[in-house]
C-alpha positions as CSV (number, residue, x, y, z in Angstrom):
1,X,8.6,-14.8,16.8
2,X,12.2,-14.4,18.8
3,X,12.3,-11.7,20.6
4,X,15.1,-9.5,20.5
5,X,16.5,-5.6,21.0
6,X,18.1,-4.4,18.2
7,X,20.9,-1.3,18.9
8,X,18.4,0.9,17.2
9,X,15.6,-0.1,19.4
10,X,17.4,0.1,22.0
11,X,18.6,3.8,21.8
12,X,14.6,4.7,21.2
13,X,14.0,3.3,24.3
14,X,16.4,5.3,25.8
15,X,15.8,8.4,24.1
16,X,12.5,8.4,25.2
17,X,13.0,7.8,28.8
18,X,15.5,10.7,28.9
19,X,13.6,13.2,27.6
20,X,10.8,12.0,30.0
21,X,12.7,12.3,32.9
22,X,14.4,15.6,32.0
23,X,10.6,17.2,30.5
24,X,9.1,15.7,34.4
25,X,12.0,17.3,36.0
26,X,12.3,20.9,34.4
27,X,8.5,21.1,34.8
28,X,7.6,19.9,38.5
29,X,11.2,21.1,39.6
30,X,12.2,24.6,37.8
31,X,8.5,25.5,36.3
32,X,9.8,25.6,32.9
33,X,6.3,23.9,31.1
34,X,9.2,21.8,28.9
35,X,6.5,19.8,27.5
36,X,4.0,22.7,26.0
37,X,7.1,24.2,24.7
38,X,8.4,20.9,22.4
39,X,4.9,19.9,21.8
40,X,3.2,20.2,18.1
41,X,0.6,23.8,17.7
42,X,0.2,25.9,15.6
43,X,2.9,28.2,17.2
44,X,5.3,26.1,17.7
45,X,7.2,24.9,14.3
46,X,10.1,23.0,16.1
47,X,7.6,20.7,17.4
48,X,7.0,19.2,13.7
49,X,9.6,16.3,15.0
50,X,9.6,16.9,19.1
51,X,6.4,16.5,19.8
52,X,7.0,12.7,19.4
53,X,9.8,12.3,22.4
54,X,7.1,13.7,24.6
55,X,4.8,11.8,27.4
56,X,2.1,13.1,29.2
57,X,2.1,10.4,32.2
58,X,4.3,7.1,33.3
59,X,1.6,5.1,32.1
60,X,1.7,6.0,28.8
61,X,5.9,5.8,28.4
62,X,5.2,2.6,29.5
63,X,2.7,1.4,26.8
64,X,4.8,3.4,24.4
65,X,8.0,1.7,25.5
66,X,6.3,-1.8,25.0
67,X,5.2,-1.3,21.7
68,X,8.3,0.1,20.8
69,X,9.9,-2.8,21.7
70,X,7.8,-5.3,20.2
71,X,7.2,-3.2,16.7
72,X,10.9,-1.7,16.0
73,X,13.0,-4.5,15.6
74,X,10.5,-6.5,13.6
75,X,10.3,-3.5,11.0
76,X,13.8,-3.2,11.1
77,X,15.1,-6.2,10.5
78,X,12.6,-6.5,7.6
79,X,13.2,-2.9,6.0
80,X,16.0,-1.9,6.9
81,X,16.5,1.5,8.9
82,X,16.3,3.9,6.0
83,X,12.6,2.3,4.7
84,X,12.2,2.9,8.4
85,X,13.2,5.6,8.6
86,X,10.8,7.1,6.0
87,X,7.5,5.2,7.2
88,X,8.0,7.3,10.4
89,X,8.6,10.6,8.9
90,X,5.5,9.7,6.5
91,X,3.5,8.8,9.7
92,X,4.4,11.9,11.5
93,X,3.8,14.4,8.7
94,X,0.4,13.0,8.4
95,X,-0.5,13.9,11.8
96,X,1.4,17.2,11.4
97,X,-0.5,17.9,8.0
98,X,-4.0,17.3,9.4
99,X,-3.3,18.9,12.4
100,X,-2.7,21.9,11.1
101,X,-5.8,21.9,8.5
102,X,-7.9,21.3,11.6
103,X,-6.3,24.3,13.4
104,X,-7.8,26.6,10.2
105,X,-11.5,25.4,11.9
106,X,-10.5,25.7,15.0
107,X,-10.5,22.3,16.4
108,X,-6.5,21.8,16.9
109,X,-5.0,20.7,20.1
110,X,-1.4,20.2,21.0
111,X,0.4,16.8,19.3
112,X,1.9,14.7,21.8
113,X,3.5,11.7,21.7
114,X,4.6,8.6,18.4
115,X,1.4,7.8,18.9
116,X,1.3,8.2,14.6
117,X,4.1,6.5,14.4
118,X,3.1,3.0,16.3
119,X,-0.5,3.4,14.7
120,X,1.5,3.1,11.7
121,X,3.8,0.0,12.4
122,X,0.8,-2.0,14.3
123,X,-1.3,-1.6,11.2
124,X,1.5,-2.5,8.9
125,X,2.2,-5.9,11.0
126,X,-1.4,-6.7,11.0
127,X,-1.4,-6.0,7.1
128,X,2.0,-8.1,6.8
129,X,1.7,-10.5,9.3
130,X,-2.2,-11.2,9.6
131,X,-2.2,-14.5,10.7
132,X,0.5,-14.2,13.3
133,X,-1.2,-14.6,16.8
134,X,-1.6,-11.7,19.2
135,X,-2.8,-11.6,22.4
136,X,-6.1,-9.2,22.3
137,X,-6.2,-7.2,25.4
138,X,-3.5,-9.0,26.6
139,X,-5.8,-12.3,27.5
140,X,-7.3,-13.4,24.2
141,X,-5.3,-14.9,21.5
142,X,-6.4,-14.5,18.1
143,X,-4.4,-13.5,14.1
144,X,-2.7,-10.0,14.3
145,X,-5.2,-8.7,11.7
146,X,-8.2,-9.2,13.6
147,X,-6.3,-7.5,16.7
148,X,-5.4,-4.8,14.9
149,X,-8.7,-4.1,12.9
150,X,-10.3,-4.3,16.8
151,X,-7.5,-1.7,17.6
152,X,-8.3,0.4,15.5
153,X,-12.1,0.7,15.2
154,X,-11.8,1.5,19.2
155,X,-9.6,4.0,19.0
156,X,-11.6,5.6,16.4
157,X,-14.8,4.9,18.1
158,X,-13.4,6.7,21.2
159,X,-12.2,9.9,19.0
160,X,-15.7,10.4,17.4
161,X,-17.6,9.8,19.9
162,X,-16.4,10.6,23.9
163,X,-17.0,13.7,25.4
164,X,-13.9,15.8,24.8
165,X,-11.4,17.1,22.0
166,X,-10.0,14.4,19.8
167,X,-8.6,16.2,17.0
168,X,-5.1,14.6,18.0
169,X,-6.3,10.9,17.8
170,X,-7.7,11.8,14.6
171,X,-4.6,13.3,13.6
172,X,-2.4,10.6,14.7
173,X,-4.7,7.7,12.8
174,X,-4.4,10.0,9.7
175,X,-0.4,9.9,9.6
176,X,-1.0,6.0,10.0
177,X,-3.0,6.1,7.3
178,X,-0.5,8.0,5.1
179,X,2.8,6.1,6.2
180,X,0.8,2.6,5.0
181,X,-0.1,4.7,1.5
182,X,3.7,5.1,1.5
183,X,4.6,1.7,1.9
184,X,2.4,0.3,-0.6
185,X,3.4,3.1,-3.2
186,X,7.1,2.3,-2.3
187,X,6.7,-1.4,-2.8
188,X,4.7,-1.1,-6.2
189,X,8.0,1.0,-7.5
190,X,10.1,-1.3,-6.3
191,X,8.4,-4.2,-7.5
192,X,8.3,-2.5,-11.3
193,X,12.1,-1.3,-10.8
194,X,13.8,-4.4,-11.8
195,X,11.5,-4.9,-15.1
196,X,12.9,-1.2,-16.4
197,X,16.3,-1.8,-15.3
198,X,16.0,-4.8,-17.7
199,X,14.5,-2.8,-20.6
200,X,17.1,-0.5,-20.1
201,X,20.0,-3.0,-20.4
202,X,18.6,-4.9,-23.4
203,X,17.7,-1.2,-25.1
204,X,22.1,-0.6,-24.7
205,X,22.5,-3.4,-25.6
């Protein structure tokens, strides 16, 4: 696969670090705890859609930024930026929608991050690209679906089972989950589209 930045891609990339280095800056500088405030909770309903420019650490832009990177311009040069575009608002109301039914027991912590989102895409390129070769851990090379199916049982083996609150983890798989159940949906209408289209003509006709 060629490797490329789209113009798309590469205003995420940007977005993200500026809001990273503007949320570091207004809380280490002015005291301002920027990133509680855009975050998703239960209190807070503008972070339905902030909560995913946000970063807890360098470390974790980074990993973001990569994926990002690797995952956008595949997807958009295969969808198109509306399907896109609706994948990632699927995958983000997932989380939203879960985290907020876990809040009514008590076991909701603050969203933070796209971490929904590039669940999302990284299962979809396993499920549409399974024998493409990724690199697992970054050392072994094996087909994208076997990476991504080790992918995700760790991170759900980690939520369940370390010490800890993982309610967002949880959340985050769950708005994978539902963007995929989009995507299929989507492409079983589309699929049956042209047939009635057909129908419809030879009916007028």
């Amino acid at each position: 696969m060629q490797f490329r930045l789209t113009q798309l891609t590469q205003w995420v990339l940007a977005l993200f670090v500026a809001v990273f280095l503007v949320q570091q800056t207004a809380d280490q500088y002015f005291g301002m705890h920027l990133g509680a405030w855009l975050s998703f909770d239960l209190g807070g309903h503008w972070g339905v859609l902030s909560h995913v420019l946000l970063h807890r650490d360098p470390v974790g832009l980074l990993f973001n930024l990569i994926f990002i990177a690797f995952l956008v311009p595949e997807f958009e040069t295969l969808w198109g930026w509306r399907r896109l575009s609706v994948f990632v608002t699927a995958c983000i109301l997932g989380s939203v929608i879960l985290m907020v039914c876990a809040g009514q027991f008590g076991f909701a912590e603050p969203l933070v991050g796209p971490a929904a989102i590039l669940f999302g895409l990284f299962g979809m390129y396993g499920f549409l690209f399974p024998e493409r070769i990724m690199l697992l851990m970054m050392v072994v090379p094996v087909p994208a679906k076997y990476c991504v199916l080790c992918f995700f049982c760790l991170e759900l083996l980690i939520a369940l089972y370390t010490p800890g609150s993982h309610s967002a983890s949880l959340c985050q798989l769950f708005g994978a989950l539902l963007g995929a159940i989009v995507f299929i949906v989507g492409t079983r209408k589309r699929k049956k589209a042209p047939h009635l289209k057909l129908v419809k003509t030879r009916v007028w006709h």
